[in-house]
C-alpha positions in Angstrom: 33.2 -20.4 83.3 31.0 -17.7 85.3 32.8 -15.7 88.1 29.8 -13.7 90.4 31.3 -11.3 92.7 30.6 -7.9 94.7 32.2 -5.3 96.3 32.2 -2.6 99.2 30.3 -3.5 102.3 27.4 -5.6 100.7 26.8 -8.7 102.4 27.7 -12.0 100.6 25.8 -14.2 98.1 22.7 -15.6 99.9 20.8 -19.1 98.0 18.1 -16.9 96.8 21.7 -15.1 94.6 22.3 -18.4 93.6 19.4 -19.6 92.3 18.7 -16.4 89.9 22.7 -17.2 88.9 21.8 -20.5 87.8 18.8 -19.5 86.2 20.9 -16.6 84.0 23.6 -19.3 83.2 21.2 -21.5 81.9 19.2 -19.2 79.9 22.8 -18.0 78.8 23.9 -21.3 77.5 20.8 -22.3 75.7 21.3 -19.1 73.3 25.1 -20.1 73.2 24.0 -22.9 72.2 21.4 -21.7 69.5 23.8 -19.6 68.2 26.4 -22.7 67.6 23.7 -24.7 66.2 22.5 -22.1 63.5 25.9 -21.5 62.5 26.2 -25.0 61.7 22.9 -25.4 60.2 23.9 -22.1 57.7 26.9 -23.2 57.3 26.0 -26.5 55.6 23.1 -24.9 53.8 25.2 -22.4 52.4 27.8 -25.9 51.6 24.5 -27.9 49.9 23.4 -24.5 48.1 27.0 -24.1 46.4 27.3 -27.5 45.5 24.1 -27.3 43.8 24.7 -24.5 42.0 27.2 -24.5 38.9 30.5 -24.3 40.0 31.8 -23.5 36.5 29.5 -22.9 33.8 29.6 -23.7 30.3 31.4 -21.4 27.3 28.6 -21.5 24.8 29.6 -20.3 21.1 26.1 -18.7 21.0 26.9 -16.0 24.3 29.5 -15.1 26.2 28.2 -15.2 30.2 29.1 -13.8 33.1 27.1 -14.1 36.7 27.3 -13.1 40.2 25.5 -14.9 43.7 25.5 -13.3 46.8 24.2 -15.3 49.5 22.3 -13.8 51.8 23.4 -12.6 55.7 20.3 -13.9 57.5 19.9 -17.3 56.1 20.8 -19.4 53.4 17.9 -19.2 50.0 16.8 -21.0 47.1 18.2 -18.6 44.3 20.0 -20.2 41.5 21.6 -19.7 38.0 22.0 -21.8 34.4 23.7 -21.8 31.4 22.6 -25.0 29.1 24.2 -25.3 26.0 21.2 -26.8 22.9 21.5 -28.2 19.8 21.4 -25.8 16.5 23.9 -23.0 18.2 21.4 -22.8 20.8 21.5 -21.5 24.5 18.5 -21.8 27.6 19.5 -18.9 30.3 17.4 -20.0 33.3 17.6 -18.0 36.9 14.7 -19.1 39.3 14.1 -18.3 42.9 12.8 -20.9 45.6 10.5 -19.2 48.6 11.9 -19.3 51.9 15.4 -20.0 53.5 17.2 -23.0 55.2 18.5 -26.6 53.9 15.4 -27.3 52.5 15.5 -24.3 50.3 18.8 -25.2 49.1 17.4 -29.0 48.5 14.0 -27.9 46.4 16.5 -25.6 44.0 18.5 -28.7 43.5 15.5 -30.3 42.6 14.1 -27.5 40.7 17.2 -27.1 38.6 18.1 -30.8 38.2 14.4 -30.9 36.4 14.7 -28.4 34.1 18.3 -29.9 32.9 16.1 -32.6 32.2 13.4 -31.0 30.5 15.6 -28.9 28.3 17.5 -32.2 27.2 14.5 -32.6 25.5 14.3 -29.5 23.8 10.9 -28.1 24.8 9.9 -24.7 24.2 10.1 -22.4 27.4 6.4 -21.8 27.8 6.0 -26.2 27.3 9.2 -26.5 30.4 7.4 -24.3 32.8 4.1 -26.1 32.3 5.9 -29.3 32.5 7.4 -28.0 35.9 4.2 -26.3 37.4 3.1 -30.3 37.2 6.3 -31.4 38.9 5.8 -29.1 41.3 2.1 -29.8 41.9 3.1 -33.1 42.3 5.9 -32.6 44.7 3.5 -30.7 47.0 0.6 -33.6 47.2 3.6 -35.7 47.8 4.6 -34.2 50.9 1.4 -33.2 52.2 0.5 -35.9 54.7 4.0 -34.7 56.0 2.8 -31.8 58.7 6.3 -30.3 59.1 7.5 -30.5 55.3 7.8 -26.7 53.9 5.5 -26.8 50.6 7.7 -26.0 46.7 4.8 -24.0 45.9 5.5 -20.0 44.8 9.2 -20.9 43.5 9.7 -18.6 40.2 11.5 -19.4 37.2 12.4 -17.3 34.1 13.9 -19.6 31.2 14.9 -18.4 27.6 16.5 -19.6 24.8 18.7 -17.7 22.1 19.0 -18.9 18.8 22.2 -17.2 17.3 21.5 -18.1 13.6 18.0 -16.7 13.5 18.7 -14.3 16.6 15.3 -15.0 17.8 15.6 -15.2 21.7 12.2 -16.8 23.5 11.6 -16.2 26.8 8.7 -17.1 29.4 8.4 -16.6 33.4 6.4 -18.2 35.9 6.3 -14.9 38.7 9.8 -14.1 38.0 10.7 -10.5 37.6 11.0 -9.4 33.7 14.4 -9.3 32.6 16.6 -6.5 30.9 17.8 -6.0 27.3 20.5 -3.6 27.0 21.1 -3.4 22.9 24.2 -2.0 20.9 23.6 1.4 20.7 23.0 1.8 24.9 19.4 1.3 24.9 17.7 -0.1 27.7 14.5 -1.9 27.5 12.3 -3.7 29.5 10.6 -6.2 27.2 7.5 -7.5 27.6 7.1 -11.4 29.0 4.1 -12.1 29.8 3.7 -12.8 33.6 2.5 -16.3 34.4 1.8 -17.3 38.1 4.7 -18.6 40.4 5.1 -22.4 40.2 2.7 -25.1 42.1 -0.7 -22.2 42.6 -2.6 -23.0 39.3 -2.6 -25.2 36.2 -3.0 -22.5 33.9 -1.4 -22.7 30.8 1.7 -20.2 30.3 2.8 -17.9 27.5 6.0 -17.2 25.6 7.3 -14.2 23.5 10.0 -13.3 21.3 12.2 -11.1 20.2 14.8 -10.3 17.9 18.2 -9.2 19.0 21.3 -8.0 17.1 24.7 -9.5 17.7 25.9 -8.2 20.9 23.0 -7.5 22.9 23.2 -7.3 26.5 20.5 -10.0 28.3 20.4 -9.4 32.0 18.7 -11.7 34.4 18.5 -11.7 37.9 16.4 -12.4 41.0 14.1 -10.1 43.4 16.8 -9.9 45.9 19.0 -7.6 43.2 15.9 -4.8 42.9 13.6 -5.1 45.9 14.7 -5.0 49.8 12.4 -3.6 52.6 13.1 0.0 51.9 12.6 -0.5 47.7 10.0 -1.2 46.0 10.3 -3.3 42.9 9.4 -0.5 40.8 11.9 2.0 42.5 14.4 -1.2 41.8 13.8 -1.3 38.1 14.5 2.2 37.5 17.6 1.5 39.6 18.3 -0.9 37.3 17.7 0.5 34.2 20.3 3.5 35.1 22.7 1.2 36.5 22.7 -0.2 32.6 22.8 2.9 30.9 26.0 3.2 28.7 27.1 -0.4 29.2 26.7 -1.3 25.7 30.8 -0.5 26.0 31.2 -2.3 28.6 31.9 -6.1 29.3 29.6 -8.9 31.0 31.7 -9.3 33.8 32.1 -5.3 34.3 28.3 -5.0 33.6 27.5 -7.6 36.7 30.2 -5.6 39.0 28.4 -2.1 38.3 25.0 -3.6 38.8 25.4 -4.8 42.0 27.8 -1.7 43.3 24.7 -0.1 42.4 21.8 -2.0 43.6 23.3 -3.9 46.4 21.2 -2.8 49.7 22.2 -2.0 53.0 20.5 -4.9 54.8 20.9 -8.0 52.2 17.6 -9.9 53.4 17.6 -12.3 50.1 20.2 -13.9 48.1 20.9 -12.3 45.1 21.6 -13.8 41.6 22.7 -11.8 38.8 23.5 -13.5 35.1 24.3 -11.2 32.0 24.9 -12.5 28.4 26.3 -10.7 25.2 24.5 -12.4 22.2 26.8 -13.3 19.3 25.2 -14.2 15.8 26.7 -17.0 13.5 27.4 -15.9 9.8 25.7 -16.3 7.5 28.5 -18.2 5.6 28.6 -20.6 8.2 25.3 -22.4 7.8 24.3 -24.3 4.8 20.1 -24.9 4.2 18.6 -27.1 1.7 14.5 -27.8 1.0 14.6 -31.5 0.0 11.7 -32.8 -2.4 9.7 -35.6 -0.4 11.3 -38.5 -3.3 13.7 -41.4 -3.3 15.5 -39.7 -5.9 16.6 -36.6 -4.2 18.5 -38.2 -1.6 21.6 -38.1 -4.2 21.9 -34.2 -5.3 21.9 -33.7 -1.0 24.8 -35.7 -1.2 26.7 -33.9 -3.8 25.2 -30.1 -2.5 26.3 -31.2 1.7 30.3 -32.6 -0.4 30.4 -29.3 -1.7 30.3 -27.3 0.7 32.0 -28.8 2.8 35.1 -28.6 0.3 34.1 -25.1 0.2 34.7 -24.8 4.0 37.9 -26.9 3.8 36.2 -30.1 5.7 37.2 -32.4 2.7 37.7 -35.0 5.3 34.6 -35.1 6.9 32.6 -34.9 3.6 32.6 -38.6 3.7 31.6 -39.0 7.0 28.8 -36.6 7.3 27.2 -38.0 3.4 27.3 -41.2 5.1 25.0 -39.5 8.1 22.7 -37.2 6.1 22.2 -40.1 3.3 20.5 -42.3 5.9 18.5 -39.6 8.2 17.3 -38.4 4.9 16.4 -41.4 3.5 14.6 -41.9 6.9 12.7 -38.7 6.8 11.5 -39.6 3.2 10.2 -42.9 3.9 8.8 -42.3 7.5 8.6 -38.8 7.9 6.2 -36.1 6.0 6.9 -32.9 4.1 9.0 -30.3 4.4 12.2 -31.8 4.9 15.3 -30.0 5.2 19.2 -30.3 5.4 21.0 -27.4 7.1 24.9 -27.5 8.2 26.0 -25.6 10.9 30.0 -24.8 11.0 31.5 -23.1 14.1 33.9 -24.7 16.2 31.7 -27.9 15.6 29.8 -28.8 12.5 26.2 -29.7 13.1 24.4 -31.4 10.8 20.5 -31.6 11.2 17.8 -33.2 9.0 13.9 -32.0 10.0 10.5 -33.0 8.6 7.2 -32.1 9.2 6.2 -35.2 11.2 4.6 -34.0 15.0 6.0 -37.2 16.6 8.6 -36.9 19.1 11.6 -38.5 17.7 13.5 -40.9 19.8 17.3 -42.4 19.0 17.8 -46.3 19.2 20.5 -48.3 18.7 20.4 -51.9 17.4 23.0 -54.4 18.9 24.0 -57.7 17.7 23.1 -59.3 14.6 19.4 -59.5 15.4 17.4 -58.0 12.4 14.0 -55.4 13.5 11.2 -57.0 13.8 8.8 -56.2 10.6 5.9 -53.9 11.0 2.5 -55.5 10.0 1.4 -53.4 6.7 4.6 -51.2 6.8 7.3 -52.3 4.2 10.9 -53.4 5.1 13.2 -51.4 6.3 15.2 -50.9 3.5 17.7 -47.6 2.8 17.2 -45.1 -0.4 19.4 -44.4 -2.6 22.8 -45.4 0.3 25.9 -46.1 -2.0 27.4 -48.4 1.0 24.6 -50.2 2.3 22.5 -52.4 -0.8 21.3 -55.1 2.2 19.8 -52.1 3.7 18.6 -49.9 7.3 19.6 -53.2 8.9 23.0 -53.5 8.1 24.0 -49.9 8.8 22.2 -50.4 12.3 24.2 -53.4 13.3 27.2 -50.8 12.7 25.6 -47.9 14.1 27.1 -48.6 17.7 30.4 -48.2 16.3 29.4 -44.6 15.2 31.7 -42.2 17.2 31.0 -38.6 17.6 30.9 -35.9 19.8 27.1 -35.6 20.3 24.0 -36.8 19.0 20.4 -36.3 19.0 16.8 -35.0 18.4 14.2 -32.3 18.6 11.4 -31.1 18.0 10.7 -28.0 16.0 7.7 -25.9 16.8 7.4 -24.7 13.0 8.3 -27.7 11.3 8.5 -30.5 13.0 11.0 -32.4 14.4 15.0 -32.8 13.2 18.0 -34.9 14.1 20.8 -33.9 14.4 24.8 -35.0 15.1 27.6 -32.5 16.0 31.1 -33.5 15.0 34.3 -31.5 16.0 36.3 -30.7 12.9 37.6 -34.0 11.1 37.6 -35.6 15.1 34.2 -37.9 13.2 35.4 -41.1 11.5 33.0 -43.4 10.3 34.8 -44.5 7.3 33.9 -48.2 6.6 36.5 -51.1 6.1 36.0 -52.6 2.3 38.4 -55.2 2.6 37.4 -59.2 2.3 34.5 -60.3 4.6 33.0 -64.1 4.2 30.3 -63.2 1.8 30.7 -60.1 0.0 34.4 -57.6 -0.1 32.7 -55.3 2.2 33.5 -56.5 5.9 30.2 -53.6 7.1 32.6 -52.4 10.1 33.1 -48.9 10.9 36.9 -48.0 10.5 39.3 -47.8 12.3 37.4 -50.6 14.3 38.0 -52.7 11.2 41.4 -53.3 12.7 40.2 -55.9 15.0 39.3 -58.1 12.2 42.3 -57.2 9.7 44.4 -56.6 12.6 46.1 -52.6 11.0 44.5 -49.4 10.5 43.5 -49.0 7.2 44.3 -45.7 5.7 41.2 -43.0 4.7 42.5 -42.9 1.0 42.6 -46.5 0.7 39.3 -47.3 2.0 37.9 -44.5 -0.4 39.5 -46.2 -3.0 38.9 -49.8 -2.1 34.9 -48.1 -1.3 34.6 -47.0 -5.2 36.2 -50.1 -6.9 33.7 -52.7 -4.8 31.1 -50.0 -5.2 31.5 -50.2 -9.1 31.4 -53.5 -8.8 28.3 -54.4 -6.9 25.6 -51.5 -7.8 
């Protein structure tokens, strides 16, 4: 409601008064109205924008993580943060920034960031994801170009790097991102040099990669333009901000690095979101990861077996030693018969013991599961598929892979290795893994094939770990 009124001796409201009334309460609720619908229209990009990001993120053994977002007060942006945990005690750090402000912002980062979960599932190297996403993004943009009012992807920036804590090699590459920070154990602050590839979607050139070793408990700091540059800063000014905002913290915590950084570099007038994420680097010990060169022969498959039962007594997993033999007898017979030189055995043992087998093949290796009874088809001028050297399989790759479904563990998988190839891999928590097969009668031979304790459907009981060892070693003897 709108009251108009005067006072004193003027004369009353004439039609001419009322017409420039109606003409200010118009204009009057039209920005009323503006003002309700951008509200809403911030409010639910600031609602899409937080349910895309991570609402909790993942507690990596390889870092310990901390992060901070700040949204910004004008409108709603593309910044976002990740944490994806990677086989071998890895770690990928992403933190990528998407031009411009509104819903469809906050849509292309879910896009973006849903992508590169995919791409690092895979396991490619950070300078191989960012091409791989330059594409995507390419692609998105010809998509959408018949559409006249669709706001191009091109110009987003990424930086993405991975952290290896048994080698402490961290790689890193960045598509227009600004460089990030390295704050090491004894306070030193660095700047390291990534080399600088072009935002996403402007060219298909190729990008580049660099790495560097870091000791246990370096400091990696990420972040987004909106930390160090504002309208009054330049982003030089806000590096050496940064760099004395991290002085000394090599004392401090993650989570009291992030508050100090932004006390400090927080400006006045936030135009931009702001993304922060710092991680300490831990280092597994070197007693806690087992390596092994295996010769490229039938015959060595056997002293693997013995070396992987030994030490895993030596690190009190006596009862998982059957269980991962079983596993590492048949990828390394694999990688003998179909794979090329070098291959390798290395265990893993933090809260999880990972066991991975590599060769030098270049092929990207893909898991498969066989189902049923059905037996692989054969492979004109290949020989049968037929297991090396397994103790519990004599009929072969076959049988173990009509069993194989029954396999339970906590993860699984493959990658490829830029040095050497590719490896498999299977992560098991303590002795959570049991794939101890049921020996008792089946119609044509003692051994029934089935993974225990799902051997219980057909003898209807558990059968005990010690006496399926012992019922394994008395057929065993009995049928070599």
């Amino acid at each position: 409601m709108v009251h108009f009124w005067r006072t004193g001796e003027r004369a009353p409201f004439e039609g001419d008064d009322r017409s420039a009334a109606m003409e200010l309460v118009a204009r009057a609720a039209l920005c009323i109205d503006n003002a309700r619908r951008y509200t809403r229209e911030h409010a639910t990009a600031v609602a899409l924008q937080r349910s895309l990001l991570p609402s909790d993120l993942p507690r990596p053994d390889a870092v310990q993580v901390a992060h901070r977002y700040l949204p910004a007060r004008a409108g709603v942006g593309g910044d976002w943060f990740d944490v994806i945990p990677l086989a071998g005690e890895r770690v990928a750090l992403v933190v990528g920034d998407v031009v411009g402000h509104g819903l469809h912002a906050a849509a292309t980062m879910g896009r973006l960031r849903t992508a590169i979960h995919n791409f690092a599932g895979l396991d490619m190297p950070p300078d191989e994801l960012l091409s791989h996403l330059d594409e995507l993004v390419d692609r998105i943009d010809r998509d959408e170009s018949t559409d006249t009012e669709a706001i191009t992807v091109t110009g987003a920036t990424v930086l993405y790097a991975i952290y290896d804590s048994v080698s402490g090699q961290c790689t890193m590459a960045r598509a227009g991102h600004p460089p990030p920070a390295l704050v090491f154990p004894d306070g030193t602050v660095t700047i390291p040099d990534v080399p600088a590839g072009p935002p996403l979607g402007l060219t298909q050139l190729p990008f580049e990669s660099s790495e560097h070793h870091l000791p246990e408990g370096t400091r990696i700091v990420l972040y987004t333009d909106g930390l160090i540059r504002s309208r009054d800063r330049s982003l030089d000014t806000g590096l050496t901000l940064l760099r004395r905002a991290l002085a000394g913290a090599a004392d401090r915590n993650v989570d009291e690095i992030c508050e100090d950084a932004c006390r400090t570099l927080l400006p006045a007038e936030q135009e931009d979101d702001i993304v922060l994420l710092v991680a300490r680097t831990r280092r597994l010990p070197a007693a806690q990861v087992a390596h092994w060169d295996v010769p490229h022969e039938p015959f060595a498959v056997a002293p693997v077996r013995t070396a992987v039962s030994a030490k895993l007594a030596e690190w009190g997993l006596e009862e998982t030693a059957f269980t991962t033999e079983l596993v590492l007898s048949e990828l390394v017979t694999n990688a003998i018969r179909y794979g090329t030189p070098p291959v390798a055995v290395r265990l893993l043992l933090d809260r999880t013991l990972t066991c991975e087998v590599s060769d030098g093949s270049s092929t990207a290796p893909a898991l498969r599961r066989h189902h049923g009874r059905r037996r692989p088809r054969p492979v004109p001028g290949r020989p049968p598929r037929r297991s090396l050297g397994h103790p519990l399989h004599p009929r072969g790759k076959d049988h173990l892979d009509r069993a194989a479904p029954q396999v339970r563990s906590r993860r699984a998988g493959a990658r490829s290795l830029v040095a050497s190839g590719r490896a498999q891999w299977l992560q098991a928590s303590g002795t959570g893994l049991t794939m101890l097969v049921c020996v008792l009668n089946a119609p044509d031979r003692p051994a029934c094939g089935q993974w225990y304790p799902r051997c219980r459907r057909t003898h209807g009981a558990r059968v005990s770990a010690v006496d399926a060892r012992s019922r394994f070693a008395s057929w065993n003897g009995a049928h070599q």
